[in-house]
C-alpha positions in Angstrom: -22.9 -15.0 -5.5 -22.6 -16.9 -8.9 -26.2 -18.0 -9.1 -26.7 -19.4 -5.5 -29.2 -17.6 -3.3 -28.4 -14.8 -0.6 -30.2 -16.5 2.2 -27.5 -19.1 2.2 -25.2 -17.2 2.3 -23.5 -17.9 5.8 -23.6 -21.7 4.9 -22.0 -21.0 2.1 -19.4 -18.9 3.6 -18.6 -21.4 6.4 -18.7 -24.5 3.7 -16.3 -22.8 1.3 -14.2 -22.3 4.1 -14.0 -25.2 5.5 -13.0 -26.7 2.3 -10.5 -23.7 1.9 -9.1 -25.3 5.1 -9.1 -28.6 4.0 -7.1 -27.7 0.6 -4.5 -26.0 2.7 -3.7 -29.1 5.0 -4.1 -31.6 2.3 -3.0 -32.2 -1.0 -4.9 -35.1 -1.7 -8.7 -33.8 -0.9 -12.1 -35.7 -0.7 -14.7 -33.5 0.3 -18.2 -33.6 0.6 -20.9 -30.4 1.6 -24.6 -29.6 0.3 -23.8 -26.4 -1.8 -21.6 -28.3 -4.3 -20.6 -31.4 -5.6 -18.4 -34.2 -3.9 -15.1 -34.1 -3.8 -13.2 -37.8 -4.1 -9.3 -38.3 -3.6 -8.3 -35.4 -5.9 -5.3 -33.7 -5.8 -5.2 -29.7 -5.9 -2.5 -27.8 -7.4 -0.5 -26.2 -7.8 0.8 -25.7 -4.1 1.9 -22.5 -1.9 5.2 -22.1 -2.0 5.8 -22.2 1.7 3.7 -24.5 3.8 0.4 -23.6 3.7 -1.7 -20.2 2.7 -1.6 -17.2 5.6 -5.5 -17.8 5.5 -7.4 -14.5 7.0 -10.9 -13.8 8.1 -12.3 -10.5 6.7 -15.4 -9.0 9.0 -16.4 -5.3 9.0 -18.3 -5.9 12.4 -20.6 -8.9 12.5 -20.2 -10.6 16.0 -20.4 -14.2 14.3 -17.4 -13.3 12.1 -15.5 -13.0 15.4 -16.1 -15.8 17.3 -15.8 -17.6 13.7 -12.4 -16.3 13.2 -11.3 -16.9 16.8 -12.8 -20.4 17.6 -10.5 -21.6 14.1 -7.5 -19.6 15.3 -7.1 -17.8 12.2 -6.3 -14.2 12.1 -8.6 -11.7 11.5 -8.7 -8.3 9.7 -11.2 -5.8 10.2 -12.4 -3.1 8.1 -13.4 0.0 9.9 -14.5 2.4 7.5 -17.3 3.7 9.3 -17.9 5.1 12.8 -15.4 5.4 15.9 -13.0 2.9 16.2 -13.5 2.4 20.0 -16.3 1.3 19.1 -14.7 -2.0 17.4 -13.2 -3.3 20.9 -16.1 -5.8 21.8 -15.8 -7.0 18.0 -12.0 -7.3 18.6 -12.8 -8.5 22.5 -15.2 -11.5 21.1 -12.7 -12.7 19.0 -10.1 -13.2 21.7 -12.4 -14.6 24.0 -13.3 -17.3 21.6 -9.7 -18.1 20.5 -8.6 -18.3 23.9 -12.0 -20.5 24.7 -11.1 -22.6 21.8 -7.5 -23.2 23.4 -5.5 -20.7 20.9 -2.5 -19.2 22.2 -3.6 -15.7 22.4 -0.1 -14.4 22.3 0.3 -16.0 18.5 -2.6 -14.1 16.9 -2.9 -12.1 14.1 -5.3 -9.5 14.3 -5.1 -6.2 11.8 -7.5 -3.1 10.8 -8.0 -2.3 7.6 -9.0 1.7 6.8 -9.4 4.3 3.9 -5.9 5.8 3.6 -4.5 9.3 1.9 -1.0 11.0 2.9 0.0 14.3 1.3 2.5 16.9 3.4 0.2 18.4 5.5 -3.3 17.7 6.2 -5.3 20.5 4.5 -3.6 19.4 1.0 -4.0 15.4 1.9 -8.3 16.6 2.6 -8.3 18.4 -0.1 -6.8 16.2 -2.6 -8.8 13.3 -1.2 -11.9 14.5 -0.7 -13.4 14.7 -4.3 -12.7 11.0 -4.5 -14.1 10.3 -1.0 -17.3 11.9 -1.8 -17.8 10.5 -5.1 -17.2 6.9 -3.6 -19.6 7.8 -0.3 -22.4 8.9 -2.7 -22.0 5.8 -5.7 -22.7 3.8 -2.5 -25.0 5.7 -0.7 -27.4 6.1 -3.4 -27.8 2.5 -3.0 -27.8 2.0 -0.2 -30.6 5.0 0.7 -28.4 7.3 2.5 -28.2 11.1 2.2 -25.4 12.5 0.2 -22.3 12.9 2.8 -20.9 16.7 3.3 -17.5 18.2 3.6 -18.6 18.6 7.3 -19.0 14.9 8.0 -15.5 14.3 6.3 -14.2 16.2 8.2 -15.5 14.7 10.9 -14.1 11.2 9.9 -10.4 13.1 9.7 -10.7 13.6 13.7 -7.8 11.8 15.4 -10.2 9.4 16.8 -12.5 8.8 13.6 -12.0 6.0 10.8 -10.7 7.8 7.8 -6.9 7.7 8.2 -6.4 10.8 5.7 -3.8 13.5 6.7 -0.4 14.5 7.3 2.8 11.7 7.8 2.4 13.2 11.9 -1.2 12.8 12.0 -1.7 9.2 10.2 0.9 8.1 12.6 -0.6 8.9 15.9 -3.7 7.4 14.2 -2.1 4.5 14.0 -0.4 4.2 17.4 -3.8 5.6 19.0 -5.7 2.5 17.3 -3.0 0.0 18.6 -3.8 1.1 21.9 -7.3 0.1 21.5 -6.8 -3.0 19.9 -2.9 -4.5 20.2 -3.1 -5.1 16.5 -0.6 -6.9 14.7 -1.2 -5.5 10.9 -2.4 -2.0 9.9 -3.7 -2.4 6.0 -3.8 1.3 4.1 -6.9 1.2 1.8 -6.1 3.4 -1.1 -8.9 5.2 -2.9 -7.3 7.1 -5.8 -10.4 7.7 -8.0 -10.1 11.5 -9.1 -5.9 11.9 -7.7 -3.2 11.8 -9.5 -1.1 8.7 -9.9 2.0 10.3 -8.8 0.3 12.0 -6.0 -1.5 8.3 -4.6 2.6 7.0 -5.3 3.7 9.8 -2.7 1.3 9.1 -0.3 2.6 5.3 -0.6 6.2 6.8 -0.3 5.4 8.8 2.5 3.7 5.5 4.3 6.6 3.3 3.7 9.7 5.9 4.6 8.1 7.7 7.1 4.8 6.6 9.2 5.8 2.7 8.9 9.2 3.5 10.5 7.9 6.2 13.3 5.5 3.4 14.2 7.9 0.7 15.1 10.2 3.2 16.6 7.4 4.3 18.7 5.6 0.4 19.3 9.8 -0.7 19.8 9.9 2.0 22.6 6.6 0.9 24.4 7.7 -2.6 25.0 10.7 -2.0 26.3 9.4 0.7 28.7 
């Protein structure tokens, strides 16, 4: 938080963006908001290249994230990490509902999931390989966090074609994928990589295997959907 306090933190995140928004439109920027100091007729550079930043709304859940998110119009990207995706289709749901409230065009928005990601050739070697890092990360965080040490069981558990953890053969991951679009109509599916304890040429075939095989079997499959 660079020295400011916790408990303002949503003021802060809503003031920051704000001013985020107000950069983007407008070279030229005079700003003023209560967590910082005045902004008077300064110009901020150097520019994006194209028009303006593709500005996204990270939330891993809270309902004010959504309605946030929607009521702006920007596109939002949710991290489901945890728990059953299904779960996530009020959060996605609230979002809509406020962009389409707001007057957004539902049919322009950007919407994308973001989930822990490992591909190997078949599943038992991509759970296997994965899994020492997986644990490791689950536990760094969990003894923070107060939680009991996660088992090979619950893992497992996560690796169930309608769990969060996207980790498994090039078949599997993309029926995983094409499952999730069926809940949510995302635009964007965002691979989170956690390589910890795997080899680097082993995380640069699961990124091989993502690119030449699951990205093209999805849009073959999404092509064939909407033309059915």
């Amino acid at each position: 938080m660079f020295g400011f306090s916790l408990s303002d933190y949503d003021q802060l995140y809503i003031e920051k963006l704000q001013m985020l928004l107000e950069i983007n439109d407008n070279e030229i920027l005079t700003w003023k908001g209560k967590h910082r100091a005045p902004v008077t007729n300064r110009g901020v550079y150097p520019r994006p290249y194209q028009a303006s930043l593709p500005i996204w709304i990270a939330a891993g859940g809270t309902p004010a994230s959504a309605v946030r998110a929607g009521k702006l119009g920007l596109p939002l990207i949710v991290a489901i990490l945890g728990g059953r995706p299904a779960q996530f289709v009020p959060f996605m749901n609230l979002y809509k509902k406020a962009a389409e409230e707001a007057g957004h065009d539902l049919s322009k928005l950007q919407f994308g999931i973001n989930s822990q990601l490992y591909i190997a050739e078949d599943s038992e070697q991509a759970a296997d390989e994965f899994w020492p890092s997986y644990e490791a990360l689950m536990n760094r965080v969990g003894l923070d966090r107060g939680w009991q040490p996660i088992t090979r069981e619950q893992f497992e558990y996560l690796r169930l074609p309608d769990g969060p953890l996207f980790v498994g053969s090039v078949k599997e991951v993309t029926e995983k994928i094409l499952y999730q679009h069926q809940l949510f109509s995302h635009t964007r599916f965002l691979g989170q990589l956690v390589k910890g304890y795997i080899e680097p040429e082993k995380v640069l075939r699961c990124i091989e295997l993502f690119g030449t095989r699951v990205a093209p079997a999805v849009r073959e499959a999404l092509g064939k959907r909407q033309t059915s």
